[in-house]
N, C-alpha and C positions, 0 to 999 in steps of 0.2 A: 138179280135178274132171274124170274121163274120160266118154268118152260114153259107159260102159257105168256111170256112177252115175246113177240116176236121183233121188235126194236134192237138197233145195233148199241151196243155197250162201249165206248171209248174208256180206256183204259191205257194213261198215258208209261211209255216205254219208260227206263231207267238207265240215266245215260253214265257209261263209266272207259274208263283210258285202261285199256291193255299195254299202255307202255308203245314209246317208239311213236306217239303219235297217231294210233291206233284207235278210235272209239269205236265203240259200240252201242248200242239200243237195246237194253233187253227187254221183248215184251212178254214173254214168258220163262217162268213162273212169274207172279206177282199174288200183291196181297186182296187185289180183286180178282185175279182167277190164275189157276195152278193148272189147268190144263184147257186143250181143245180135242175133244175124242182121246186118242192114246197119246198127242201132240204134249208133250211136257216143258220142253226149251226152247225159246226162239231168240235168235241173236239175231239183231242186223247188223252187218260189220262195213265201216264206211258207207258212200265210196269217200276213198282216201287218196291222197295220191302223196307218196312217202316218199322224201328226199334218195341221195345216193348214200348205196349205205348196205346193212343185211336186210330191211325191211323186216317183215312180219314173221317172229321167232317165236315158235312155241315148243320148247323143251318136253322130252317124252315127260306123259301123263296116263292115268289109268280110269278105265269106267269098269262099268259093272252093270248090269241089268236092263239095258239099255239098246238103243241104232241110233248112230251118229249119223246125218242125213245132212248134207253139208251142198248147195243148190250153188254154184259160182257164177257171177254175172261178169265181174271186171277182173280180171289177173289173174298170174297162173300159183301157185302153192302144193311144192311136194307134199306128199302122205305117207309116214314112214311108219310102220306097224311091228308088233313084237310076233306077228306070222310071216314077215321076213318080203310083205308087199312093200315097195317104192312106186307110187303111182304119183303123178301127174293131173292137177284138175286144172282144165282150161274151161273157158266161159263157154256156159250153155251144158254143161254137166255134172253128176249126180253123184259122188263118191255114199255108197252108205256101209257103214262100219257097223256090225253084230258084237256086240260086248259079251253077249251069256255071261257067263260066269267072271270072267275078265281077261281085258287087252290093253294095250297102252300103244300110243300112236306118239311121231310129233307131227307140226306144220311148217313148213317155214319157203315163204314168200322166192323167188325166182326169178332174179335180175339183180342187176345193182339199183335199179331202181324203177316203180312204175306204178302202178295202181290196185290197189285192192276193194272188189268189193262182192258181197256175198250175203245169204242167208245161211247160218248154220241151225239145225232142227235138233232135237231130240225126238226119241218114239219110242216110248216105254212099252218093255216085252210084259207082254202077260205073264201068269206065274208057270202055265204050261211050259213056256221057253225062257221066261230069265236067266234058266244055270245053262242054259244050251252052250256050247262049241262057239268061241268067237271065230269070228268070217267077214268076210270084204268082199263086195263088188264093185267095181267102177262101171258106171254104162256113161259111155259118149256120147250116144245119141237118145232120143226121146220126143214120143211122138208131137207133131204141131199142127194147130187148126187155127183158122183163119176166123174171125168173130168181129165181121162189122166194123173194121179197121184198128182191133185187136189182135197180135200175137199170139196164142195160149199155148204155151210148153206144158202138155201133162204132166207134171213130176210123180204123181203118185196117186195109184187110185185109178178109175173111169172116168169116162166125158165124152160130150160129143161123137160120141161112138168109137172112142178110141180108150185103148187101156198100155199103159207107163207097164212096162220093163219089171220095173223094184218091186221085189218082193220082200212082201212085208207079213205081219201077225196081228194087225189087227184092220178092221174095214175104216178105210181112210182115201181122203184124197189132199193132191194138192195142184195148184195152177200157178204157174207164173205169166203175167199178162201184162204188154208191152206195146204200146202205141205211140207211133213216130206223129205223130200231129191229131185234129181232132174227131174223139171215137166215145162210140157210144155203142152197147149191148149187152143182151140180157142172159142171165146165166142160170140155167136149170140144176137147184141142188133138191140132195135127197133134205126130205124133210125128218128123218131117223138120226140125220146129221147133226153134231154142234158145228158151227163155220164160225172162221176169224180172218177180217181182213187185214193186210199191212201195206202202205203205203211207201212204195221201195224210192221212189222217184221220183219228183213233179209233183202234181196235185193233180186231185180227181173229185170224181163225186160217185159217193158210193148211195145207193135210191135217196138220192138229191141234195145228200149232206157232204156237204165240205171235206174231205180228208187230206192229210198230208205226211209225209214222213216224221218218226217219233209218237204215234197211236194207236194202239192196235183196236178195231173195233169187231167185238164178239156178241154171235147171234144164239140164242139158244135153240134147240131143238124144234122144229115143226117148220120153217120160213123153207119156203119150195122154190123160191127167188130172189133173185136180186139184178139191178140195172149198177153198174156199175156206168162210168160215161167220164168225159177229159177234153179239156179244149185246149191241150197243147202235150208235147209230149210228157211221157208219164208209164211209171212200172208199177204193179202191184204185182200180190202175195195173196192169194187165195188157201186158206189149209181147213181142211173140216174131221169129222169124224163122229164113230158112234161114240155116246159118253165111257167112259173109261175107268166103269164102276170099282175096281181093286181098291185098296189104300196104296198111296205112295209114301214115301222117305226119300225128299233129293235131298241130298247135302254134296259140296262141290263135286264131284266128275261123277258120280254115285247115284242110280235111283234103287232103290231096297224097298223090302217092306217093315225092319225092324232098324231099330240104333246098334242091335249085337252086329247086324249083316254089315253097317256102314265102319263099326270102327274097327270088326275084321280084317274089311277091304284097307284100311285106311295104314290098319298095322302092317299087314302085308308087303302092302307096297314101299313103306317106308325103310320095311330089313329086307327088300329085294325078292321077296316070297310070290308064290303064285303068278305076277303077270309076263316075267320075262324081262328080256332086255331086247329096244328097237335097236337094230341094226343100221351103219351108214350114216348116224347122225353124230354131230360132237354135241350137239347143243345138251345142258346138263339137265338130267331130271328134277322135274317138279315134285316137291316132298307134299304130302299131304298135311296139311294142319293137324294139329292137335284136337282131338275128339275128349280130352280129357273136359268135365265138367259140363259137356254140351247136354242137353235133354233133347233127344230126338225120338221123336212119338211120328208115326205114320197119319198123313192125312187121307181123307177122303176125295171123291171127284169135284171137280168145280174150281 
């Protein structure tokens, strides 16, 4: 896809089991595109709905260079952090975590039993702030506009004459859009933008083409619009941005720009060095794989 197509790019997710009956959709990174603007990770998770039991367990882990941007639709899941936060995310808010230099969080699900379902993001820091001060915010609320018998939650970024709470390092947006039966409307993007759609719910039509959950379809730079439209109920995932010129290095919880900075991080955390230890959880840490014999070379945007 050049930046003189202005055509959507389908690019199907990669489906894989967190264990417990959990799946997921990853639509980014992949090996057709590794980012959207600063956007580098996109998970769908569920929706699920998990027997009685602990549900959704993720033992402390660590990032690096990185904000965890984690958008909750269905159920609630603690967030335990090695800055000593215990926060709560219930549907319809925005947890985003600042890694700089490094933090380690866990997750884990909130009932004996009930539902999960969410978008977790990634948003790679520029080299300005990648070593920055790890930090957390929760915001509960976040602005919404009404679009033609669409829902739209600003997650991130401007719209509609309204601008999202989350602050962020690089020029981004993101929308989540939600229609209880049949809607149709047109969505003003910058054309300086990449945009990528996700198809969270139902089925839609994004300018006339078919979409449904497990596709991520990406627009490259210049496209000043789009009609999205749905003839029953249905959620999507709006995320754009300027391109996001640096070289990356993701390797699992990690994005760098060298293989020394990744198996650093990787030694680090496995002798209990630099991230700390999350408070108030039992669940056991997550050891990092073995970095031995891996060849990790930084890519470029795209």
């Amino acid at each position: 896809m050049t930046a003189n197509d202005l055509s959507w790019q389908a690019i199907a997710a990669r489906r894989a089991d967190l264990g417990g009956g959990f799946a997921i959709a990853r639509a980014l990174p992949s090996a057709a595109r590794r980012t959207v603007g600063a956007w580098c990770f996109l998970d769908h998770a569920g929706p699920v709905r998990y027997p009685p039991g602990p549900g959704m367990q993720v033992g402390p882990h660590p990032h690096i260079g990185l904000q965890t941007f984690t958008w909750m639709i269905e159920g609630e899941v603690m967030h335990r952090d090695t800055l000593g936060n215990a926060q709560v995310i219930r549907p319809g808010e925005v947890n985003l975590m600042t890694a700089g230099r490094g933090i380690a969080h866990s997750e884990e699900s909130i009932g004996a039993h009930g539902s999960v379902h969410a978008a977790q993001l990634w948003i790679a820091l520029p080299d300005a702030q990648r070593q920055c001060e790890p930090a957390f915010v929760h915001h509960p609320q976040l602005p919404v506009a009404d679009l033609d018998g669409f829902r739209a939650t600003l997650l991130a970024g401007s719209g509609f004459g309204l601008q999202s709470p989350v602050a962020l390092f690089s020029p981004l947006v993101g929308i989540d859009l939600v229609a209880d039966s049949a809607a149709r409307t047109r969505i003003e993007l910058r054309p300086d933008f990449e945009h990528a759609v996700l198809c969270l719910r139902g089925r839609a039509r994004l300018d006339g083409r078919a979409i449904e959950p497990g596709t991520l379809h990406v627009a490259a730079i210049g496209r000043e619009r789009c009609e999205i439209a749905c003839d029953a109920a249905a959620q999507l995932l709006l995320i754009g941005g300027t391109p996001f010129e640096e070289p990356l290095l993701i390797w699992w919880n990690f994005v760098a720009r060298t293989g020394a900075e990744i198996e650093a991080a990787a030694a680090d955390w496995n002798a209990g060095r630099r991230f700390g230890e999350v408070p108030g959880t039992a669940l056991a840490r997550v050891p990092a794989p073995d970095t031995a014999g891996l060849r990790l070379r930084a890519r470029g945007p795209g």
